[in-house]
VMD Tcl script that draws the C-alpha trace (Angstrom):
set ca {
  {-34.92 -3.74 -17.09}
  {-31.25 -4.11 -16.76}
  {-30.84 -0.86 -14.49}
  {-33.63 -2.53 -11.98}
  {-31.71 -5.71 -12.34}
  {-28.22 -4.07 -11.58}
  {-29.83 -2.27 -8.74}
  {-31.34 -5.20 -6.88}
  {-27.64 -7.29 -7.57}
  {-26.20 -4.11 -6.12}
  {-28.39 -4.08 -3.04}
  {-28.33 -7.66 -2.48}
  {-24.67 -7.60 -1.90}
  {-24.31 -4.39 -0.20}
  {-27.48 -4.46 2.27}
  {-25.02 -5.70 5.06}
  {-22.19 -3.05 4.95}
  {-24.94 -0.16 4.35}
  {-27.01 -0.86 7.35}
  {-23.81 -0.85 9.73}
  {-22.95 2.44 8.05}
  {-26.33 3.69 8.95}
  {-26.82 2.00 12.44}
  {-23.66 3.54 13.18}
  {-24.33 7.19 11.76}
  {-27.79 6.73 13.68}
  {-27.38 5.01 17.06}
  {-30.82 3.25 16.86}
  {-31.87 0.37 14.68}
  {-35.09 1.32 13.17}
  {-33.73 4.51 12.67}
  {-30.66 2.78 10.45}
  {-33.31 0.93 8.82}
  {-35.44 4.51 7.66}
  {-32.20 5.80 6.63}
  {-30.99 2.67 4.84}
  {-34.93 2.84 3.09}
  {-34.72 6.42 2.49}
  {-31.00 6.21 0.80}
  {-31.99 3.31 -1.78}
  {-35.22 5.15 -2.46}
  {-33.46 8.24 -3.53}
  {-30.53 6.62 -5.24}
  {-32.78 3.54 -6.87}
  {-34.08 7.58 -9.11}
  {-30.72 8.04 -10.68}
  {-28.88 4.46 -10.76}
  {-28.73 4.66 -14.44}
  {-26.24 8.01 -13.29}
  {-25.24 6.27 -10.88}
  {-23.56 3.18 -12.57}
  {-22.50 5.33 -15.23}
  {-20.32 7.15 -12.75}
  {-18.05 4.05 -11.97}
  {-18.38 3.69 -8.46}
  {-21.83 3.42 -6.92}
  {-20.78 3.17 -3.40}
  {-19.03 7.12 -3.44}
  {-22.78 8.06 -4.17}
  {-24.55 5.87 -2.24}
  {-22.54 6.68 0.81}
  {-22.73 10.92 0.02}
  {-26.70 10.26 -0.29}
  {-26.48 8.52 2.88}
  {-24.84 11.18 4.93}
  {-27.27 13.88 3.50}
  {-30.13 12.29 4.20}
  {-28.68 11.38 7.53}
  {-27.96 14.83 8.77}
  {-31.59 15.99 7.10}
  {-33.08 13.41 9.47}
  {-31.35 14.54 12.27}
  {-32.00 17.77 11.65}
  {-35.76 16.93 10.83}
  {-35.84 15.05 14.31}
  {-34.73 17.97 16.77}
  {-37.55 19.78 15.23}
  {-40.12 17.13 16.72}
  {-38.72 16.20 19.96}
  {-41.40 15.03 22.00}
  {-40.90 14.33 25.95}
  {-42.36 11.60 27.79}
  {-42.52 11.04 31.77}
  {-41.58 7.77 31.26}
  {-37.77 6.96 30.22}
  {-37.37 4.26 27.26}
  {-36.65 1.15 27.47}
  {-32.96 0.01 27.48}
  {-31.39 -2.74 26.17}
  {-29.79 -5.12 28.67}
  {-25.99 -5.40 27.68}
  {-24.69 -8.20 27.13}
  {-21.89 -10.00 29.14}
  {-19.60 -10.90 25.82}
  {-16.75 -8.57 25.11}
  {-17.48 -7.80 21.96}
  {-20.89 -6.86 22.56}
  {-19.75 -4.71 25.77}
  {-17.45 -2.58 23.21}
  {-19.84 -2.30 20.41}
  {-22.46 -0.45 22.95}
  {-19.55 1.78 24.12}
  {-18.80 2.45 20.70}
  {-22.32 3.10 20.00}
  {-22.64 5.58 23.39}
  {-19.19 7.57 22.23}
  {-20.66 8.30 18.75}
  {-24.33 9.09 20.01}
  {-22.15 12.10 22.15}
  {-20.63 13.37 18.81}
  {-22.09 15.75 16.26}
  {-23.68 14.42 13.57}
  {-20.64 15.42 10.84}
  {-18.06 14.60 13.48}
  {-19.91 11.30 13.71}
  {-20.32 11.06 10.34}
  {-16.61 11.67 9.85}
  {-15.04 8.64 11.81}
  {-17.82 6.33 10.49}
  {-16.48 6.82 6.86}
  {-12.81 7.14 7.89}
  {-12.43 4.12 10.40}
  {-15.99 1.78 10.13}
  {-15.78 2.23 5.96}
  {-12.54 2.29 5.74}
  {-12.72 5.47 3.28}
  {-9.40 8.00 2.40}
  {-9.66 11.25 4.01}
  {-10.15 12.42 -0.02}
  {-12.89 9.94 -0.74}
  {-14.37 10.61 3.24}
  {-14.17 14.63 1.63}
  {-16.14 14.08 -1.18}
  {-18.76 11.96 0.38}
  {-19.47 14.60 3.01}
  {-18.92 17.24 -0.01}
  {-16.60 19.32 2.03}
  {-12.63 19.75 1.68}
  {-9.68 17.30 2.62}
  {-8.76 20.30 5.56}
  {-12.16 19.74 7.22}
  {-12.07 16.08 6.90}
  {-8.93 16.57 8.98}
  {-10.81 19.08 10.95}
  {-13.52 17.45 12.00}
  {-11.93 14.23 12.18}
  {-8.94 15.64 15.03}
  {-12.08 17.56 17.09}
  {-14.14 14.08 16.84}
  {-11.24 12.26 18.24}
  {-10.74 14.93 21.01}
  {-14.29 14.85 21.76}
  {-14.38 11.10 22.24}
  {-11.10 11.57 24.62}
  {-12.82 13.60 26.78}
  {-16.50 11.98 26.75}
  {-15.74 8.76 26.78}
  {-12.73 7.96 28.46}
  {-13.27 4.09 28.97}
  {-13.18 4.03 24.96}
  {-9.22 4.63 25.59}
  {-8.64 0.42 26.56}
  {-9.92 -0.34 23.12}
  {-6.70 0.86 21.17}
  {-4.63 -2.14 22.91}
  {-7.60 -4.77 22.03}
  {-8.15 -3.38 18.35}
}
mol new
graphics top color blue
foreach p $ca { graphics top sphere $p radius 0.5 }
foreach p [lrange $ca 0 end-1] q [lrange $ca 1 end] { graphics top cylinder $p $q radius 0.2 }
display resetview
């Protein structure tokens, strides 16, 4: 009872920053929300292994990622095509709104590691060691990845290049 009881505590105070991880890995809301679902479900298994490890967000965020690219990589293999287009959002007027969505556009363009990558090392806030470990690959293709994601976003989304003088 105390390992259900740590793992609700846990998820009550970390629901927030793990749903902005996964809305940004994602793109799409209800997506972020599977993923978010999907993540607990398969970490809620092991928390007693979990806790015992010291840090629950390292795992957490590594079982996020997998499960992330496995849904990606799950999706492409279902693509369906419609005549009609979806629905977009209307953006909204507010500034910070206006750069979230073109924040949101320039990752959608990325790979999912390279997105991946810049969500750990500049949304989470995570070392390039830690960011290495949560993807499970080394520090050199942290830096890797990280430098082509960056070059990627230069030349895809140019208009993100303002945002360095508000930020």
């Amino acid at each position: 009872m105390e390992a259900e009881e740590s793992f609700h505590a846990y998820v009550s105070g970390r629901l927030a920053a793990l749903s902005r991880m996964a809305y940004l890995l994602c793109g799409d809301r209800h997506t972020a929300e599977d993923l978010v679902q999907v993540t607990l479900v398969r970490v809620a298994r092991h928390w007693d292994r979990v806790v015992s490890g010291g840090d629950p967000d390292r795992y957490v965020r590594r079982t996020m990622v997998s499960q992330h690219v496995s849904l990606w990589r799950r999706r492409w293999r279902h693509v369906q095509l419609s005549e009609q287009p979806p629905d977009r959002p209307v953006p909204d007027s507010a500034d910070a709104v206006t750069t979230a969505l073109a924040v949101q556009a320039a990752l959608a363009k990325l790979a999912p590691r390279q997105r991946a990558v810049l969500v750990l090392r500049y949304f989470e806030d995570l070392t390039e060691i830690e960011t290495a470990e949560t993807m499970r690959c080394s520090v050199s293709t942290v830096k890797s990845q990280t430098r082509d994601a960056l070059a990627a976003l230069r030349a895809r989304a140019p208009e993100l290049a303002d945002l360095t003088e508000v930020l």
